[in-house]
N, C-alpha and C positions, 0 to 999 in steps of 0.2 A: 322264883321270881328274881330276886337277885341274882343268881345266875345266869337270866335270860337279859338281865341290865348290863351285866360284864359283859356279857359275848356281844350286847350292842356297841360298849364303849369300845370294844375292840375292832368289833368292825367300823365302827368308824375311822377310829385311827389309821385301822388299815386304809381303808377309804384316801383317808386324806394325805397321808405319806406316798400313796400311789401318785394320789393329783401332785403331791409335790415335787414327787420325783419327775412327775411325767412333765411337769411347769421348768422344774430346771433342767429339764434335757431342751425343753424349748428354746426357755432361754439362753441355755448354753448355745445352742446353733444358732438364736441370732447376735451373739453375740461374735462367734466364731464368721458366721458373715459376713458383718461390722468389722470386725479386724483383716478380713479377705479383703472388704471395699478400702479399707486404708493402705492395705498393700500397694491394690492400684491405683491407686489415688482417686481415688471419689471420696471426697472429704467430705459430700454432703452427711453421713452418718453421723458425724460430729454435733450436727445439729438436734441429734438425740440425745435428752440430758441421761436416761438408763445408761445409755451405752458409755456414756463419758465417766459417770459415778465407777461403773463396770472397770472400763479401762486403766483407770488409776490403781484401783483396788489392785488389777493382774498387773499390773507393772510391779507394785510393791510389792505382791508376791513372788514374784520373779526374781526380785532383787533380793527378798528374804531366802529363798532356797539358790539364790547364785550363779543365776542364769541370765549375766552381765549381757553377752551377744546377743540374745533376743531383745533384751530389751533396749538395744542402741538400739536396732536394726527396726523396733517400734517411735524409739524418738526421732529418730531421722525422719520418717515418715509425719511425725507431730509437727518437725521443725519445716517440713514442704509446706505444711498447712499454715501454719504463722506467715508466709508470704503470701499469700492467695489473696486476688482480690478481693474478696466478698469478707464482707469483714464481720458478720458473727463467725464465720470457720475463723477468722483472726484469731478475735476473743477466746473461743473455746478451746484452741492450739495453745494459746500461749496461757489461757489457764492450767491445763494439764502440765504443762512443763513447769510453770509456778508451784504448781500441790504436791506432785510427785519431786521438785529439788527440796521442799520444805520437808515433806515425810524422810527422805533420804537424809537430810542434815540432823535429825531429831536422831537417827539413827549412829550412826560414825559418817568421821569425813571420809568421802570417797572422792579420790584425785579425778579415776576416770570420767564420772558420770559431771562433776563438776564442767571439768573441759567439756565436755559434750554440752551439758547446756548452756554453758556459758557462748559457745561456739554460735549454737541454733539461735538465740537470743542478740547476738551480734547481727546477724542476716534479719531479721527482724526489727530491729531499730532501723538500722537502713533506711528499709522502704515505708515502717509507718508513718501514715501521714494526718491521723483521727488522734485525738485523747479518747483511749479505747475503758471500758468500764476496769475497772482497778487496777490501771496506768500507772497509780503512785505508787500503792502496793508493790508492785509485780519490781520498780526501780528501786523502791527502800529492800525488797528482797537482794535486788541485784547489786545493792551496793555490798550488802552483808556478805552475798555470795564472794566477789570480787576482795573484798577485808580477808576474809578466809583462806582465799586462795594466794594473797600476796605474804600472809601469816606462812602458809605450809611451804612457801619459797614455788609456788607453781607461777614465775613471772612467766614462761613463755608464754602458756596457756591463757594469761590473764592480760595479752597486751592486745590482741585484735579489740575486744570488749572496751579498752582504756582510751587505745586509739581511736573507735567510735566516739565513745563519750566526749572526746575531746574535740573531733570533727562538728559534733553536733553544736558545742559549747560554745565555740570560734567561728560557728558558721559557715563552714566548708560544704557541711550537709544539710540544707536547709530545713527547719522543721519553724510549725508555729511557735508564738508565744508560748502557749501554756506546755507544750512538750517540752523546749527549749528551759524554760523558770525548771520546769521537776527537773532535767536533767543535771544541769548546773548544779543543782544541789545537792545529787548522788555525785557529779564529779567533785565537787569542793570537798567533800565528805571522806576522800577515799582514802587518803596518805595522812598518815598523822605527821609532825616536825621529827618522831622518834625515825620514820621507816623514810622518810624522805631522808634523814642524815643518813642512815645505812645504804640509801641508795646513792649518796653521791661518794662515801666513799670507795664502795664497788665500783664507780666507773672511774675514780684516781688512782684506784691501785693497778699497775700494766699489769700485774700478773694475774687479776681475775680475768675467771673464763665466761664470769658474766658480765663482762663489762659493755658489750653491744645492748645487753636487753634494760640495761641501768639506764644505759644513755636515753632510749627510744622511752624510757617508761616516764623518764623527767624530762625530754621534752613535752610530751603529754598530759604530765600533771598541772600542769597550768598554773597559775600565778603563787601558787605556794609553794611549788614547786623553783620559780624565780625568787621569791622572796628568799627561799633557802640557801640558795647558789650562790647571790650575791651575796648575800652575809656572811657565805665561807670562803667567796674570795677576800670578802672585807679581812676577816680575821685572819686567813691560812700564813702562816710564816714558812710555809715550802717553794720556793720559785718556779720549780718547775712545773706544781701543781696550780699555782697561780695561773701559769703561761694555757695549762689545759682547760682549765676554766673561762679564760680572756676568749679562748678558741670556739669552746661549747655554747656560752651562752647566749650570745645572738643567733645561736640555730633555735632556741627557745620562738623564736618569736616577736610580734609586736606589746604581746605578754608584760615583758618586760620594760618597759619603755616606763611605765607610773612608778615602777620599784625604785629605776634608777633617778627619776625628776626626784622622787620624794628623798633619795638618798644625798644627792647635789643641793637640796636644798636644808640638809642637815652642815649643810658647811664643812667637809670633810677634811681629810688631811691630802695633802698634793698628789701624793700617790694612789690614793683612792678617786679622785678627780680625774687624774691620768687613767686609769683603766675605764673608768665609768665612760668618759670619752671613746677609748678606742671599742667600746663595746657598742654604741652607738654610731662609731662610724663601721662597726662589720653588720649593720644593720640592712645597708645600703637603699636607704631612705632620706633626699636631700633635704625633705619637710623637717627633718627633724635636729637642722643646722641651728635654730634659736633656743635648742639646750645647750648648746656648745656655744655660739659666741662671744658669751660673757666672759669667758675664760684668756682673750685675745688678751686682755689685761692683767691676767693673773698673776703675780710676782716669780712665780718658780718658771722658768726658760724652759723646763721639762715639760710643763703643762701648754703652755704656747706651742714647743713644737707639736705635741698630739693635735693639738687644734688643727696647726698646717697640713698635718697628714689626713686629719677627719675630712678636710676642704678639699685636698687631690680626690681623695677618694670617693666623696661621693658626688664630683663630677658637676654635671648638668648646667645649664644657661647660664647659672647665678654664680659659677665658679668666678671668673674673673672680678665680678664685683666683690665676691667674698675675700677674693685674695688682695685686692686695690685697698679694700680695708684695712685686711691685715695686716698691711706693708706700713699703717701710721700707727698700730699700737704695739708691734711686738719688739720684742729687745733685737738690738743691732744685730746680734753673731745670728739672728734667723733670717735677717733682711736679705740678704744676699741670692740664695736659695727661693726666694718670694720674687725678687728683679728678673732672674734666670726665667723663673716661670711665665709672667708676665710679660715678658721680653720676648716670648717665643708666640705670644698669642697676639700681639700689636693693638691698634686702637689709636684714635687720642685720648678717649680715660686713660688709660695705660700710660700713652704719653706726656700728659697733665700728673701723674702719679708719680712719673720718674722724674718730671720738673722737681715737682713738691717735696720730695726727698733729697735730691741734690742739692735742692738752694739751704736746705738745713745740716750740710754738709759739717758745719763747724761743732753740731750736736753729736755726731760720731764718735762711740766708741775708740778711743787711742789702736787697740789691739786687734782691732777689725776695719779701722778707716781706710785703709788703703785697698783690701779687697775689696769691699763695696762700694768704693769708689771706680773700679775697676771693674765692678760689676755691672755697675750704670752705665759706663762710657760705653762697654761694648753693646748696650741692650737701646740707649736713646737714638743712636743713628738710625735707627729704624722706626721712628717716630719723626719726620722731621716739624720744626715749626717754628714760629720766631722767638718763643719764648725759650725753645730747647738751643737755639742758635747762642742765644743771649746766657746763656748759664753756663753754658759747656763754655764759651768763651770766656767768661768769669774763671772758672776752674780752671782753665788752662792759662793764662796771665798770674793766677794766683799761685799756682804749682812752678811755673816758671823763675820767679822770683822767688818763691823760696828753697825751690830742688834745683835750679836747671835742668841743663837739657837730659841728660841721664836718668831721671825719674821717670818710673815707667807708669806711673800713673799720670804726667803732663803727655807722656807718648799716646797715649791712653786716648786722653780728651782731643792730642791729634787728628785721631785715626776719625773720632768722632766728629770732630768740627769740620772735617774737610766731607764729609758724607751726607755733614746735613745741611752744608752749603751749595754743595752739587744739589741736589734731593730739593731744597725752596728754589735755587735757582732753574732748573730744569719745569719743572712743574708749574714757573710763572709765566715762561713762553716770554715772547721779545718785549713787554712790556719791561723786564727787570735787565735789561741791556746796561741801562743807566746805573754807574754806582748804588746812585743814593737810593734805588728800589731793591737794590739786590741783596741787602742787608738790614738790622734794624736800627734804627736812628741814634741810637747811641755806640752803633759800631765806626771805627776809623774806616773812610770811604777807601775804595781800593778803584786806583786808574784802569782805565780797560786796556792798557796795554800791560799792567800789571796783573790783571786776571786772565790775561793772553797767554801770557809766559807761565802765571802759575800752573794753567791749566794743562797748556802745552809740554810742561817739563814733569809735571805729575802723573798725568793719563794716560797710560801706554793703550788703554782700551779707547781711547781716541786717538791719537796718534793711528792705530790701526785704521781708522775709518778714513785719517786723512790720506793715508797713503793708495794709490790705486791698488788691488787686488794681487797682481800677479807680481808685484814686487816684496823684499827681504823687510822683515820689521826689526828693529834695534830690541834688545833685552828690554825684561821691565824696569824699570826702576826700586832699586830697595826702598823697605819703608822707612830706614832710616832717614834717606833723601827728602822721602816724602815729608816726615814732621820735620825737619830744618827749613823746607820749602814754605811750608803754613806759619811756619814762627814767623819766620820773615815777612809773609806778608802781613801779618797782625801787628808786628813791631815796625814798620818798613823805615830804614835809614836811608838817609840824603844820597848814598852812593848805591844803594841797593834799589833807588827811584832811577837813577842814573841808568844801570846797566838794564832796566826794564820798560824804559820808557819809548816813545815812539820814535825814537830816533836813534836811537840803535840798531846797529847792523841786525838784519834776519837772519834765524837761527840756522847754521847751515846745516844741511840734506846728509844723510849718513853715507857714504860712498858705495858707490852701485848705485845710487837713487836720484831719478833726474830730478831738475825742480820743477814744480809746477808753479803759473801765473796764477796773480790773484785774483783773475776773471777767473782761469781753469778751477781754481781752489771752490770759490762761492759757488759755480755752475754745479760741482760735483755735492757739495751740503746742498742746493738747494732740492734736487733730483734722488739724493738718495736719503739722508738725517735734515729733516726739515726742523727738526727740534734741535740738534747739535751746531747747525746753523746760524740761530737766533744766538747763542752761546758765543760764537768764535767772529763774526763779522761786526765788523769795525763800523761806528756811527755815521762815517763820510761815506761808506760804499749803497749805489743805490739797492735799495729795497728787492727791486723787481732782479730778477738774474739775469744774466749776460743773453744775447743773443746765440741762438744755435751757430750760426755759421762763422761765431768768433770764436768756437773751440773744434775746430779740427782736428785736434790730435787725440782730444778726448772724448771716449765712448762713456754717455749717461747710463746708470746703473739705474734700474728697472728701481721705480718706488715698491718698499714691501710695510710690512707694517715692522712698527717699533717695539722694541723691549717695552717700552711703556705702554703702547698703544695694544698690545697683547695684556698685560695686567689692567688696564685699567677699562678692557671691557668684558674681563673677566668678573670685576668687581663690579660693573655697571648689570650681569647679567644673571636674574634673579633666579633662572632657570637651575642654575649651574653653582649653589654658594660653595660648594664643593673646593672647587677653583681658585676661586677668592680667599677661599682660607688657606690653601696650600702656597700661593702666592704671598699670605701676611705671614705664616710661617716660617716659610726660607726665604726670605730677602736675602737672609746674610748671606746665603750660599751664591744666587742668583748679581750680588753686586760683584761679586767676583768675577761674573764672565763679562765676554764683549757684545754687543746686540745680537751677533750673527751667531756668537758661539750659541746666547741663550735659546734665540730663536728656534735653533736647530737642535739643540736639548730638549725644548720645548716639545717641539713635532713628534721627538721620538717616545715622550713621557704616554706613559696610560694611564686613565683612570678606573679604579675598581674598587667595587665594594662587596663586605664580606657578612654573611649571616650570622648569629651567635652560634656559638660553637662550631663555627664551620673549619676545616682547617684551611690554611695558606701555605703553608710549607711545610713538609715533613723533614725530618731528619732521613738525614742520609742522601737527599735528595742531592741533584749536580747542577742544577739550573740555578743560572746564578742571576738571578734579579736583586736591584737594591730597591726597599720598600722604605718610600717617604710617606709615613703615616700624620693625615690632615685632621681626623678625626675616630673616637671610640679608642676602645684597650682591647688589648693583645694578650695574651698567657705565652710566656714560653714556656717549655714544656721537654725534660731530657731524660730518659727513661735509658739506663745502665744498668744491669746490674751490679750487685756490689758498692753502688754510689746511692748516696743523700745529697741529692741538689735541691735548692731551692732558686727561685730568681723573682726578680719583682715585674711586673706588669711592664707593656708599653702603652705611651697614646700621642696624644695627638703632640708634633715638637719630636718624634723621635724619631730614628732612622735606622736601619740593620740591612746588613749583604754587604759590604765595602769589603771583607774578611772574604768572602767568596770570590771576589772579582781577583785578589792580586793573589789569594794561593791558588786557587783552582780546586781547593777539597771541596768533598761534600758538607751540607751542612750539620753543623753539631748540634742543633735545637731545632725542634718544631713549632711552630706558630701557630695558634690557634683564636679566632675571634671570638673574648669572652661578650661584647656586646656587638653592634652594630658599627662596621669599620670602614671608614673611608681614605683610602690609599691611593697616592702614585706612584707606580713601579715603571723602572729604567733596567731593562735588559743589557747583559754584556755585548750581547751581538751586535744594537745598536753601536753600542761606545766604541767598538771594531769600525765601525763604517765609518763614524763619526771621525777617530782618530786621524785618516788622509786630510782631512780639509780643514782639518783644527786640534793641528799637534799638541796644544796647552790643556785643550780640555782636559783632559783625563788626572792629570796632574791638579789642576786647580778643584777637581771634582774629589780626589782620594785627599788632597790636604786638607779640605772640610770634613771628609769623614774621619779620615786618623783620630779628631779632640772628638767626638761624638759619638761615634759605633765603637765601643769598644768592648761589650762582653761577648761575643762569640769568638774575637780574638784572642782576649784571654781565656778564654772555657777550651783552647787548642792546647795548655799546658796537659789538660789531662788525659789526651789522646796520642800526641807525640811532645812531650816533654824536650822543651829546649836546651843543648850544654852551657852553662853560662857559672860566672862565677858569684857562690853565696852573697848577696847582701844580707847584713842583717841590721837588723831596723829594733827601737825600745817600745813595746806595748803599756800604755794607759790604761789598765782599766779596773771600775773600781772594785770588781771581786777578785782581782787578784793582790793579795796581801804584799806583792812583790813584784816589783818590776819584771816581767819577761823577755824576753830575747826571741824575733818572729823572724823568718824569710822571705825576703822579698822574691817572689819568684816568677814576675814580669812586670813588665813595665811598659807605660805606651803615654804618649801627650794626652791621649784622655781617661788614663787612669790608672789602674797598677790592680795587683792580687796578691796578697800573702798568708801564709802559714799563722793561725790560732788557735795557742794550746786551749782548748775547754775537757772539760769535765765530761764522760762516757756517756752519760745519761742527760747532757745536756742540749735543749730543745737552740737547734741552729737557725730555723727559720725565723725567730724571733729578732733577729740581727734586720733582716730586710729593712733598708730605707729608711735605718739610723744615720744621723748624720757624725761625720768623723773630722777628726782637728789633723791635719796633717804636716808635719816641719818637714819644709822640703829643701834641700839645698841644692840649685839649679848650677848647670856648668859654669856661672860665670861667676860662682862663687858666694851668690846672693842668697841668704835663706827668707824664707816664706810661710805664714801659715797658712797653709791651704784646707779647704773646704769641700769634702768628700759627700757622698753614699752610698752606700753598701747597698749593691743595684741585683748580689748572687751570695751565696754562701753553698758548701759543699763539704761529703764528707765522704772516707772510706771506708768501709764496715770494719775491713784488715786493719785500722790505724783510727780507735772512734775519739782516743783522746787530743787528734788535729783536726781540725779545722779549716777551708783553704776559702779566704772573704775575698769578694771582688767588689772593688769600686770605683767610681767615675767621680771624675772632678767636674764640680761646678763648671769650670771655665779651665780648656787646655792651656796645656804649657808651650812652651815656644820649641820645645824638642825633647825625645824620652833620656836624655841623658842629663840625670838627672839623680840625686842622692835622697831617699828618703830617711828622715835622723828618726824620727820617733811616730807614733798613731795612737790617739787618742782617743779614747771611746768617751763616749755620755754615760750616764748613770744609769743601769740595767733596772728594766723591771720591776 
């Protein structure tokens, strides 16, 4: 009996070991299946929990006996399924890769399978768009994962993953609230203050080979990441690390923006102020001009100048008002520099701004008054008004009597007074005939045969208009002439009323030149300058013009429109403010020509506008166009080998090609529109045409550019180096313990380049659009301190301990012959 109960229990077993077997051969084929449908992507199998349990289980075995390649070649296929639409395959995708990275981590770290999920988990963020069931989970897993990985130094692997996080965090990649809250908290979570310091010093030190994946991983760690930085620029006592950091950390982001308020508002030290600023203006954000303006007052003159570079640089509508401000609170040696600018954008704020400062002329700095008084004269003639009539005539009566005539700042206020006297008088049309309108009521009245003569003996640009066409015109008049002319009539004595008065002989005709009647004289103003006219005809003559058939001899000149009547419907033309601006830009160039010359300047000018990053001119290029920029910046741009150039921006007020036109090389820079650029360009071919029927143009055109264009002129020393003999010149500056000895090694009326010993390893671009103190000692023997910027800076790889700085002066000199004694630097960095 008992042995008929064994042989039962045995057949049972057997029994059932059969079914079992025969159960998991079942199940083995559907599971085998199931892994066939995942191959092809029919991910509905997923939706089997057997098969899910199943499939983890044979990953970790697979992973147990080391059979890496199948089982990527299995998550790959997981990581297709975490993108699908249907979002329980989501769910069940991305738990499998969840369970199977946790059983793999319980095990040893494994670099590859890491990257691999971490990778499929990246593509997966992305597109979710549900808080999917254990969302938190599956991110508190992913932060551990990403700890681990930045632990074993797997930063490549672990930056796509960091760079999501941080896309989602900043909202680049849109997700809800509740994905958005979890996420932020695996990002804030990721970097401890230990491993963020090890990453910034990886991307200081040049000779790491990890220094690209340092940079990309702290821009992406987000605000503790900026907390970090700034605080090691606070503290670093390395310069040049300082300078990499100034560079780095407005690519951070608007991140940083609460770091630095909060840090400004700890009340810093100067130099900390000063960087905090230029970190905010590489932001290039003009909203955020009301952390910076408080500082217009700040005591340190270093921190004021950042301010004026924060204000160039980030531009936009409220520039001029930002700088009209600036101009009443910063220290004198910056005002200059702020006039210049201002000067070149016009207005009457502008010119109310340059009243306001003149008339407080006696508050000027001793050791800077006479430049910025020199600064204003040349910038207010292009403002006219009665207030500026009346100040500038103040200053020139005051200068007089205590410099005479030899003081080039009374010569100055000359140049001025008679520009903004033409300028109201023109402008008021025959109403201002009369002395007593023509001036402001507290000026000395001037006789109209006294404003006959002055005009007449001053104006070679009228004078031309008097004379008919096909006849010889006399030289211009120097300007010396011209300010002896103006004093006198300001001061007029009893014999100098004498020899201008109405009864005095008429000025005679230069020979070759017949005379003309003063019927013939008013017929010809009134038929060609209707405006120059009202200017020169005398109170008795009648109003209406002569009769045709009482001038026989003279052919009337066809009416065209006027120098003004062209500006001022350009300004009137809302269509076009393009125009208008390029017109309030170069005046100064423009009062230079004569109506006809302008006119026909005018015709031949283009207008053009440029897209960002578009280029305008390459190097190399032969066409030789000169480009008067009205609006937006410009990149130059010099690509050498063997060289480190840097150059500063152009915008609107600047000018380049004069260098093309009188050598004929190609050009040595290329142009590039870093924003949107509005230009007039003047071709050489024109200026060719132009030269037969208005020999002075061209001349009066290249003397304007000589003080103004002048880096591509000097960027020809390094192409074909000129013979000339050493100058050498005493360098200033404060990291060098020791006076240096530089070379001067050109020179031009708008600015000069020389030779600067630095340091191998020292960052040159940081020079750009320093301002520089310059002792100049001018051929007539007069020394000056002049007011520079380092507009380029350049270097040789062959020679990295020189230096070769270029810079432009504030306001040209009167000729390049000229001695520079010394160059002063400001206080580095």
């Amino acid at each position: 009996m008992d042995f008929d109960r064994q042989k039962q229990r045995k057949i049972i077993a057997n029994t059932n070991q059969y079914l079992h077997n025969t159960e998991n051969k079942r199940m083995l084929l559907r599971f085998q299946r199931g892994v066939a449908d995942l191959e092809n992507n029919r991910f509905t199998i997923l939706q089997n929990t057997e098969f899910v349990d199943k499939l983890i289980d044979y990953l970790f075995t697979l992973y147990q006996k080391g059979h890496e390649g199948n089982i990527i070649k299995v998550l790959e296929k997981i990581g297709l399924c975490a993108c699908s639409t249907d979002k329980t395959q989501r769910e069940r995708a991305v738990f499998i890769l969840s369970v199977f990275t946790e059983k793999v981590s319980q095990e040893k770290e494994n670099a590859e399978f890491l990257e691999a999920v971490s990778r499929l988990l990246v593509n997966w963020l992305k597109i979710e768009t549900e808080y999917l069931s254990g969302f938190e989970f599956v991110c508190t897993q992913l932060q551990k994962m990403l700890q681990r990985m930045l632990e074993m130094g797997l930063w490549y692997q672990a930056e796509n993953l960091i760079i999501v996080l941080s896309q989602i965090q900043s909202g680049v990649i849109q997700k809800n609230n509740l994905i958005r809250k979890t996420i932020n908290k695996v990002h804030s979570g990721l970097a401890n203050d230990s491993f963020l310091k090890s990453l910034i010093n990886v991307y200081l030190d040049k000779q790491e080979d990890r220094r690209d994946i340092a940079e990309c991983l702290l821009m992406h760690f987000g605000s503790r990441a900026a907390v970090a930085l700034v605080q090691t620029l606070i503290d670093c006592q390395d310069k040049e690390k300082r300078f990499s950091l100034l560079e780095f950390i407005p690519t951070t982001g608007k991140v940083v923006i609460q770091i630095l308020d909060r840090c400004l508002g700890k009340n810093p030290p100067w130099f900390v102020i000063r960087n905090v600023i230029i970190i905010i203006s590489r932001l290039d954000d003009p909203t955020l001009y009301s952390m910076v303006r408080p500082y217009l007052v700040h005591k340190d003159i270093r921190v004021q100048q950042q301010v004026l570079n924060c204000i160039s640089r980030m531009g936009g509508v409220q520039m001029r008002e930002r700088l009209i401000e600036a101009l009443y609170h910063i220290n004198d040696e910056l005002k200059q520099q702020v006039v210049m600018q201002l000067g070149n954008m016009g207005g009457k704020d502008v010119g109310d701004a340059l009243c306001d400062l003149l008339e407080k002329r006696d508050a000027f700095a001793m050791h800077i008054q006479d430049e910025l008084l020199l600064a204003l004269c040349s910038k207010i003639k292009f403002a006219p008004s009665d207030r500026a009539i009346k100040v500038v005539r103040e200053l020139l009566n005051e200068r007089n009597q205590r410099f005479g005539e030899g003081d080039r700042v009374m010569q100055a206020a000359q140049d001025a007074f008679l520009n903004l006297e033409l300028k109201t008088t023109t402008g008021r049309g025959s109403g201002l005939l009369s002395p007593a309108t023509s001036a402001s009521s507290d000026m000395p009245e001037m006789s109209e045969a006294e404003l006959d003569a002055l005009l007449t003996t001053n104006f070679s640009g009228t004078r031309e208009i008097l004379a008919p066409q096909s006849l010889a015109f006399e030289p211009l008049q120097k300007e010396e002439k011209l300010a002896e002319d103006i004093l006198a009539s300001l001061e007029p004595k009893a014999d100098a009323v004498k020899e201008s008065s109405p009864q005095s002989p008429p000025a005679i005709a230069p020979a070759g030149m017949p005379e003309i009647s003063e019927a013939e004289l008013d017929a010809l103003l009134n038929d060609s300058f209707s405006s120059t006219r009202e200017i020169f005809a005398p109170q008795h003559l009648p109003s209406e013009p002569p009769q045709q058939e009482e001038l026989p001899s003279v052919s009337p000149t066809p009416k065209g429109p006027s120098k003004e009547d062209i500006i001022r419907e350009a300004e009137r033309n809302l269509t076009d403010l393009s125009s208008a601006n390029h017109f309030t830009i170069w005046t100064e160039l423009y009062e230079e020509m004569t109506t006809e010359e302008f006119i026909a300047f005018h015709d031949a000018l283009k207008h053009k506008s440029y897209q960002p990053d578009e280029l305008i001119v390459a190097s190399g290029d032969l066409q030789a166009p000169l480009f008067f920029f009205d609006r937006g910046t410009v990149n130059l741009v010099r690509t050498v080998e063997g060289e480190e150039i840097h150059m500063t921006a152009m915008g609107a007020g600047d000018l380049i090609g004069s260098d093309i036109f009188l050598t004929g090389e190609p050009w040595n820079v290329s142009l590039y529109a870093r924003e949107e650029v509005q230009a007039h360009v003047f071709d050489l071919e024109d200026l060719l045409k132009l030269q037969v029927d208005f020999p002075h143009l061209a001349e009066k055109l290249f003397t304007f550019c000589s003080g103004y264009d002048v880096l591509p002129a000097l960027l020809r020393i390094l192409d074909t180096p000129e013979p000339q003999e050493t100058e050498r010149t005493r360098i200033l500056r404060d990291d060098m313990p020791k006076k240096k000895i530089s070379e001067i090694l050109k020179k031009l009326k708008g600015g000069l380049c020389f030779s600067l010993p630095v340091k191998a390893a020292e960052r040159i671009d940081i020079l750009l659009e320093n301002q520089l103190r310059l002792g100049i000692r001018l051929s007539t023997g007069i020394v000056r301190s002049l007011s520079a910027t380092i507009v380029g800076t350049m270097r040789v790889k062959i020679r990295p301990e020189e230096a070769i700085v270029f810079v432009r002066f504030f306001q040209p000199l009167p000729d390049p012959h000229y001695k520079c004694e010394n160059i002063e630097f400001p206080e580095s960095v």
